[in-house]
BAMIBA-313120 format. One line per 8 residues: number of its first residue (from 1); their letters; for each residue x, y, z of C-alpha. Coordinates in Angstrom, 2 decimals. Layout:
N
NUM) a) X:Y:Z ~ ...
END
This chain:
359
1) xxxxxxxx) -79.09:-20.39:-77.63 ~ -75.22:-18.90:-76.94 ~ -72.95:-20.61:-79.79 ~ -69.60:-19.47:-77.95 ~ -67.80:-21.36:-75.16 ~ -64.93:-19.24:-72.76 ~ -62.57:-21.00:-70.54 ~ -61.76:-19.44:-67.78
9) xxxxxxxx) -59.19:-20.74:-64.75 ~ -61.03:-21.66:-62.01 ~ -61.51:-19.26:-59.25 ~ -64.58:-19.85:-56.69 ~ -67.24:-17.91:-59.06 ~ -70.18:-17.76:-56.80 ~ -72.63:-18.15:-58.97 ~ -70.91:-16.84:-62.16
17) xxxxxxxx) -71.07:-19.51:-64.31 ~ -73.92:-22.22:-64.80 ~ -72.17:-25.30:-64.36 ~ -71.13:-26.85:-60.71 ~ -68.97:-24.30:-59.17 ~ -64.88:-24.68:-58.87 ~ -64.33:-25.02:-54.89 ~ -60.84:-23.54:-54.57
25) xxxxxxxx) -59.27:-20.64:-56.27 ~ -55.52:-22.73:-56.18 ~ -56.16:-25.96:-57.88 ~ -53.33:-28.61:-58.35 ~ -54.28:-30.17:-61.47 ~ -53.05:-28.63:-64.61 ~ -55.37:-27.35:-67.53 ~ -52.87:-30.02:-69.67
33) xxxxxxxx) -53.40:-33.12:-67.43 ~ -54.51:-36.04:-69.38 ~ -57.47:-37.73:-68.67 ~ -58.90:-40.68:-70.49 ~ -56.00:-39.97:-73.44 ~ -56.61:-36.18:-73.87 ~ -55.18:-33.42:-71.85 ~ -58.21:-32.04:-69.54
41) xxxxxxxx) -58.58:-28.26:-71.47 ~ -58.59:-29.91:-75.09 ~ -61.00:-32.63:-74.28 ~ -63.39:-29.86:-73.19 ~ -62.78:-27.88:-76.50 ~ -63.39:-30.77:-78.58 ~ -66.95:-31.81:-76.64 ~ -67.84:-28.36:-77.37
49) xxxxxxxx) -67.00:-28.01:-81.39 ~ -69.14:-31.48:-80.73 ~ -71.83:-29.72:-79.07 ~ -72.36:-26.91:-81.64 ~ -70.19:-24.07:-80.29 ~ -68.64:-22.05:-83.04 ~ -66.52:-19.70:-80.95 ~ -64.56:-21.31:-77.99
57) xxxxxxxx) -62.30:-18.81:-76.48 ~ -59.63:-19.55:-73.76 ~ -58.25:-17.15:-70.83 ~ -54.52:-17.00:-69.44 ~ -53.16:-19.52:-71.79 ~ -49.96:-20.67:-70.09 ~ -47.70:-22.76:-72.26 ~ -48.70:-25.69:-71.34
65) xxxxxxxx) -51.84:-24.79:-72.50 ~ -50.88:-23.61:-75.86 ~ -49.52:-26.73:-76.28 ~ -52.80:-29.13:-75.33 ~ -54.47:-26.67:-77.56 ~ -52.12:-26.73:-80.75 ~ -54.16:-27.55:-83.87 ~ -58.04:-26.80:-82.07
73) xxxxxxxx) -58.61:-23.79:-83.50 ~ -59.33:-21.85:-80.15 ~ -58.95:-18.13:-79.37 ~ -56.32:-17.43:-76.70 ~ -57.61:-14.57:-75.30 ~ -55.92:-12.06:-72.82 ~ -59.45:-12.14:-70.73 ~ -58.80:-12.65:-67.10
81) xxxxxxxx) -62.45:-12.85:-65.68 ~ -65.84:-13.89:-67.25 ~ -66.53:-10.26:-67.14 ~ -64.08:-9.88:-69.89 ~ -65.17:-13.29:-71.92 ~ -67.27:-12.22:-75.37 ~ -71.07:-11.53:-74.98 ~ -73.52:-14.31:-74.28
89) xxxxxxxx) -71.36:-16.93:-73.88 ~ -71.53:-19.62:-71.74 ~ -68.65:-19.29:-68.92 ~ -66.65:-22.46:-67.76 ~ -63.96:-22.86:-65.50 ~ -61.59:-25.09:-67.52 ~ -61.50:-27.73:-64.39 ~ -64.70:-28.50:-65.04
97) xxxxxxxx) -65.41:-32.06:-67.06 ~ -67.77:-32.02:-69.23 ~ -69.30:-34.04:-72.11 ~ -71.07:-33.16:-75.29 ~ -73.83:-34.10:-73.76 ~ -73.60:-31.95:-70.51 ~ -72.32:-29.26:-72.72 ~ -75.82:-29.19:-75.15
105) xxxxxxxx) -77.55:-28.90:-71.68 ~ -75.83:-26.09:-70.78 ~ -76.39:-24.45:-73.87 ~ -80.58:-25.76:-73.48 ~ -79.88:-23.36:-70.22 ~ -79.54:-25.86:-67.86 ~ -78.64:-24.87:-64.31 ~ -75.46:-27.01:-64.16
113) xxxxxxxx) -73.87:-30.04:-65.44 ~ -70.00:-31.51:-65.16 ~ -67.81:-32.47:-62.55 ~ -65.40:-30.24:-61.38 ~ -61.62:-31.42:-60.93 ~ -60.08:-29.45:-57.89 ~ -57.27:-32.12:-57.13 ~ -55.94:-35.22:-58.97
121) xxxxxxxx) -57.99:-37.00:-56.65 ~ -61.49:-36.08:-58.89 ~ -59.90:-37.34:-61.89 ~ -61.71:-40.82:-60.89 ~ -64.64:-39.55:-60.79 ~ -64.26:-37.22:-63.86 ~ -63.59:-40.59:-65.58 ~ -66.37:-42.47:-64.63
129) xxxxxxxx) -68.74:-39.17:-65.17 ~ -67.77:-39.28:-68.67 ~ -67.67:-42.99:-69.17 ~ -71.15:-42.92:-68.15 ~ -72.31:-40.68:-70.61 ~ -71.41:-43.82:-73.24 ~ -74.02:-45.35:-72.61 ~ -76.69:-45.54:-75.18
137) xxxxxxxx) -80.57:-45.22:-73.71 ~ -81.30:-47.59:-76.02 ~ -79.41:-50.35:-75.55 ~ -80.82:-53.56:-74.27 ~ -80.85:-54.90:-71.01 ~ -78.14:-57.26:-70.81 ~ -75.89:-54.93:-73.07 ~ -76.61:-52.07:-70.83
145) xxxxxxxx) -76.24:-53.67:-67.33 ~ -73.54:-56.59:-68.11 ~ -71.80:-55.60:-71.23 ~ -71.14:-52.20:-71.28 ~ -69.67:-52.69:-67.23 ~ -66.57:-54.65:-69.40 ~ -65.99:-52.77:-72.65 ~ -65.74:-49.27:-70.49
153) xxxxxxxx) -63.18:-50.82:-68.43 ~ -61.58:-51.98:-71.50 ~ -62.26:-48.25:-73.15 ~ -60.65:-46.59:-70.69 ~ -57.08:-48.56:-70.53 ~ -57.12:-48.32:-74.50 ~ -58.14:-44.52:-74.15 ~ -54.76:-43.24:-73.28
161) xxxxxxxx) -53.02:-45.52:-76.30 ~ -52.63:-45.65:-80.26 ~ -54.99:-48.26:-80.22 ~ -57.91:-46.67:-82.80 ~ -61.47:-47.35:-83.06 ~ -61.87:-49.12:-86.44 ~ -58.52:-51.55:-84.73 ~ -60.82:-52.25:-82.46
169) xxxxxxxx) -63.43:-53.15:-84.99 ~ -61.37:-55.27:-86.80 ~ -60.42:-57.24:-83.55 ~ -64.38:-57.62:-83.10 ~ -64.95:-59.00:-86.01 ~ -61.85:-61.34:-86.06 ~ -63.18:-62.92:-82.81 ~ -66.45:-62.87:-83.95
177) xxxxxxxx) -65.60:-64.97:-87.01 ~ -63.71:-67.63:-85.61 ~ -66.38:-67.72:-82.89 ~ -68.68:-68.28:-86.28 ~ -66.35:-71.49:-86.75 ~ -66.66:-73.67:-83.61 ~ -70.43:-73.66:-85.00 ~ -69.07:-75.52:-87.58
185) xxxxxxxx) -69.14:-79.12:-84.94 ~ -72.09:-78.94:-83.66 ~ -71.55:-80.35:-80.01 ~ -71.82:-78.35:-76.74 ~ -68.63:-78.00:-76.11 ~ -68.08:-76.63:-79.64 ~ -70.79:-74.50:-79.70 ~ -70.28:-72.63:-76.29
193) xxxxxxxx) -66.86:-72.05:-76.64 ~ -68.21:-69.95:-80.14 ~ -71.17:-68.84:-78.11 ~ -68.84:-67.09:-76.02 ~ -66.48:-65.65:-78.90 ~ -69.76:-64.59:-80.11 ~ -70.40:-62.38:-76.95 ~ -66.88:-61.36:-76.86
201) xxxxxxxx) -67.38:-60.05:-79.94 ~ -70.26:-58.07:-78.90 ~ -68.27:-56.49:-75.72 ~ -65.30:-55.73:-77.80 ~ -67.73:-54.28:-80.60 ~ -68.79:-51.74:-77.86 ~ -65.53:-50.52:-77.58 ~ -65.30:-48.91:-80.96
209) xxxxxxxx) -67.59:-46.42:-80.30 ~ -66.72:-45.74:-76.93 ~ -63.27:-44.87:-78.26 ~ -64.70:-42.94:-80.78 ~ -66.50:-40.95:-78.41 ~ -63.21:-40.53:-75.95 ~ -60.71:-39.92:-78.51 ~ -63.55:-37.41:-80.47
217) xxxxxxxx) -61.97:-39.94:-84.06 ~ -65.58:-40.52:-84.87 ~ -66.10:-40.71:-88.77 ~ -68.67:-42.35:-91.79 ~ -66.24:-44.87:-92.63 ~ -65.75:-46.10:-88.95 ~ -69.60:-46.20:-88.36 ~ -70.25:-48.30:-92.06
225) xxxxxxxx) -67.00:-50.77:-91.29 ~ -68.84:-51.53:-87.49 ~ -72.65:-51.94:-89.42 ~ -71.29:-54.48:-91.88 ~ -68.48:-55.99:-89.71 ~ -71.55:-56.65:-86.69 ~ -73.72:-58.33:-90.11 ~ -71.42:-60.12:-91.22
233) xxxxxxxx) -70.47:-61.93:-88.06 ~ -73.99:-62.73:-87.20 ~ -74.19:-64.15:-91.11 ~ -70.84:-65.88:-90.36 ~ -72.88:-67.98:-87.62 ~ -75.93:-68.39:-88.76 ~ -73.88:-69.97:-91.91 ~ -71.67:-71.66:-89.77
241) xxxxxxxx) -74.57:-73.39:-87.52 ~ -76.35:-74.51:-90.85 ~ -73.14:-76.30:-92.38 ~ -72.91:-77.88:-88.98 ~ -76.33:-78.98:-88.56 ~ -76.38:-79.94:-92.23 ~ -73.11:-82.37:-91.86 ~ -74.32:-84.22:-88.55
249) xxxxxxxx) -77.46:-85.05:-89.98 ~ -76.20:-85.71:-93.34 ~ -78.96:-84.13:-95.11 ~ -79.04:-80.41:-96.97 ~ -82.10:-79.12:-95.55 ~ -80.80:-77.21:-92.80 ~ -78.63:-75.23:-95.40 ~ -81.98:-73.93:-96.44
257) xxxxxxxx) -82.70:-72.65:-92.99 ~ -79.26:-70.87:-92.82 ~ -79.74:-69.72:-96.43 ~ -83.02:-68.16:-95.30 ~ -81.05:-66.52:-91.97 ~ -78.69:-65.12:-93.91 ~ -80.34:-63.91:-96.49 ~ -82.60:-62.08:-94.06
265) xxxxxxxx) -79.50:-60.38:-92.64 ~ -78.33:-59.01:-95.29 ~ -81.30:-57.76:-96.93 ~ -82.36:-56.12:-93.25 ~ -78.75:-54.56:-93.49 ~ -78.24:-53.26:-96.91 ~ -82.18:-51.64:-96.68 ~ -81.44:-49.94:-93.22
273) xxxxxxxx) -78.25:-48.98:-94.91 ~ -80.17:-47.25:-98.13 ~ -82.51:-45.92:-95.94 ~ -80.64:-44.55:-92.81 ~ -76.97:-44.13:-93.48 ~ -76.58:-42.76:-96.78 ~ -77.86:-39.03:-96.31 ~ -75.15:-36.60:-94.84
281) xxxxxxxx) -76.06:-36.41:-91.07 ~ -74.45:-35.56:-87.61 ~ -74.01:-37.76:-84.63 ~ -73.85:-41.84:-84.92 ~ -74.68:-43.33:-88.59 ~ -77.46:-45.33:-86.97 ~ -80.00:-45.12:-84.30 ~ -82.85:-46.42:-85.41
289) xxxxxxxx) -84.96:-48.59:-87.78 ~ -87.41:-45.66:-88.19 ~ -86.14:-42.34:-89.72 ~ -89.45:-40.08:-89.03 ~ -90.86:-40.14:-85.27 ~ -91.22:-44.08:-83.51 ~ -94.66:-45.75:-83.84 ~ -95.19:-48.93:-82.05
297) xxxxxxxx) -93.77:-50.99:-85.09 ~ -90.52:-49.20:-85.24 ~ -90.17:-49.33:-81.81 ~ -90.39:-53.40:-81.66 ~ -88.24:-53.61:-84.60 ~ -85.54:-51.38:-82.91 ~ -86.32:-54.12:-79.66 ~ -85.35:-56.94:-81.96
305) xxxxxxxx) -82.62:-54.99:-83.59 ~ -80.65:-55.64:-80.28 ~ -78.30:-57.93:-79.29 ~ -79.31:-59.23:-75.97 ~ -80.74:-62.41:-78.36 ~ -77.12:-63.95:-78.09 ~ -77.83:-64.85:-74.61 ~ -79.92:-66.98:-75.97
313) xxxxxxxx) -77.46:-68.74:-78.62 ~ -75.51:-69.07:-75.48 ~ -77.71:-71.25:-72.97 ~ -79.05:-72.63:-76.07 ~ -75.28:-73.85:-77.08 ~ -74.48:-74.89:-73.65 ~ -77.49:-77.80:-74.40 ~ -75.59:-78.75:-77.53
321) xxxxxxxx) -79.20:-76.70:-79.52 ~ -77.92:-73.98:-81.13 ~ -79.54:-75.43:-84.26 ~ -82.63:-74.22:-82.26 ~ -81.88:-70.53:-82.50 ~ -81.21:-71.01:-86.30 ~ -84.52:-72.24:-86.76 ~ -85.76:-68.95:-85.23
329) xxxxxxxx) -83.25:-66.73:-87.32 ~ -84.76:-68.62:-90.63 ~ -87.92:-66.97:-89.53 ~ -86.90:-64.15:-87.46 ~ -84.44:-62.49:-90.22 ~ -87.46:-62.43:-93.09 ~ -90.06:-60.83:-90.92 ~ -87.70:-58.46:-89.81
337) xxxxxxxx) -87.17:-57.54:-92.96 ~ -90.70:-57.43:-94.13 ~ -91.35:-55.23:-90.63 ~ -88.72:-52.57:-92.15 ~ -90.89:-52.42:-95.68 ~ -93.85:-51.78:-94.06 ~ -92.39:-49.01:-91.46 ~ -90.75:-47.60:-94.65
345) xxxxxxxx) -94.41:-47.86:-96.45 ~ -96.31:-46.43:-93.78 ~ -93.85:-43.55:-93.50 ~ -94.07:-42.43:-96.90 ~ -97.82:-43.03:-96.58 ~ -97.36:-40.21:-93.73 ~ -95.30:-38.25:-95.64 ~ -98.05:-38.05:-98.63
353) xxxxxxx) -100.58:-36.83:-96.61 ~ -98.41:-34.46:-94.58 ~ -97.84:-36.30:-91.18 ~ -95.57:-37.60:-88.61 ~ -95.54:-39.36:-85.62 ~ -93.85:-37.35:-82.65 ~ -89.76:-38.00:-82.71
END
């Protein structure tokens, strides 16, 4: 599999590189044009260092170039063709977007992958193309098809500011907390109006690690500060609806149920924590519950991991019963907890007698 990337201007290559082919030798888009907050060339030299190239070289550096390019650690070659670029590596006309994804294809040996940017009128498309590759395959359904649509819109005016990712993490978890509040009264006008801080907060919360991605700022600390902030928000309600509950009946028992809720969280959190997120790894801190291959218990308890359930707290508040839902979280927290032991036990089971499931 070729470790080394060369970037080549683009010229109609028939057939010389795999990736979609450039469609006229003059184009009017500079190497340095920004897209999505990053000038074109450098955003591709970036996805690749993300991809696992070692060696990305670049041909005909013009200023402008040199200047997208300062700090990357790239080769600027005096290559002129791909007959000149270094042996085995993968060709690319520099006009052609690609993500990390697209980019570990290519290097799989895939025929072709990107979109190719012959006028400013592609950048559009070049944007959405790499948008799109944002989006998680396992995300739920209401995330994926409703809630994603609005944080990549949001994503891409924030792209081309100062605005970071863990800013945007904080603002999630500001509006998630004082969503948490409105629980506090627990009438239905109250409790939508922190129903829908509560999905706000779970758009906005997308938006971290779309930035992330775009702006190639992804880090440990920002993935633990958007675990615990997400926790500690749905804590914050489940608190928040107990205290309410609690003072309109004038009795402590509910307290109990939120106790149980959030205790559930948090032990669910800190042991997918110890178990996924404290070993030295690549790519996002957390994927999933399990850590060796899915089984079918993994799999539902990466189904209830998600977050389409606030849907839920929603219609539920809109009835003026969101003290319904925390009788669910009382139970639901616990036994998620108890399904992570057992995926945990039945993996080390595996492990002891030399197994593991498919990843």
């Amino acid at each position: 599999m070729t470790r080394a990337l060369a970037l080549i201007a683009p010229r109609g290559s028939g057939g010389e590189t795999r990736v979609a082919e450039s469609r006229v030798a003059e184009n009017d888009v500079p190497a340095e044009t920004p897209l999505l907050g990053l000038p074109l060339i450098r955003r591709t030299v970036l996805a690749a260092r993300r991809a696992g190239f070692t060696s990305v070289s670049v041909a005909g550096a013009t200023p402008g170039i040199r200047a997208a390019l300062e700090g990357a650690a790239v080769d600027m070659t005096e290559m002129t063709a791909a007959a000149d670029a270094p042996p085995e590596a993968l060709v690319l006309p520099w006009n052609v977007v690609v993500s990390v994804q697209d980019l570990e294809a290519l290097r799989a040996g895939a025929p072709e992958a990107g979109v190719t940017v012959d006028s400013r009128a592609d950048l559009r498309g070049a944007e959405r193309h790499l948008l799109a590759s944002l989006v998680k395959e396992t995300e739920g359904f209401m995330s994926r098809h409703f809630e994603r649509k609005i944080s990549l819109a949001v994503s891409r005016r924030l792209a081309g500011t100062s605005v970071s990712p863990n800013a945007m993490t904080l603002v999630s978890l500001t509006v998630g907390l004082v969503g948490a509040a409105f629980f506090l009264r627990p009438t239905a006008a109250s409790e939508t109006t922190g129903a829908l801080l509560f999905l706000l907060h779970s758009i906005l919360d997308g938006c971290d690690g779309e930035l992330a991605r775009l702006k190639f700022q992804e880090s440990r600390w920002g993935g633990l500060l958007d675990f615990w902030s997400d926790n500690v928000v749905h804590a914050a309600v489940f608190a928040a609806m107990a205290v309410g509950w609690s003072r309109s009946l004038g009795q402590t028992w509910p307290l109990v149920l939120g106790a149980s809720a959030v205790a559930g969280t948090f032990a669910s959190a800190y042991f997918v924590y110890r178990r996924t997120m404290t070993r030295p790894r690549e790519g996002p801190l957390y994927t999933s519950v399990a850590t060796e291959g899915e089984t079918a218990l993994s799999r539902a308890a990466d189904a209830a991991s998600r977050r389409d359930f606030i849907y839920l707290v929603l219609i539920l508040s809109a009835l003026g019963k969101a003290r319904w839902f925390l009788v669910l979280a009382a139970v639901g927290a616990p036994v998620f907890f108890l399904m992570l032991t057992a995926i945990a036990s039945a993996e080390r089971r595996r492990r002891l007698r030399g197994y593991a499931p498919p990843a």
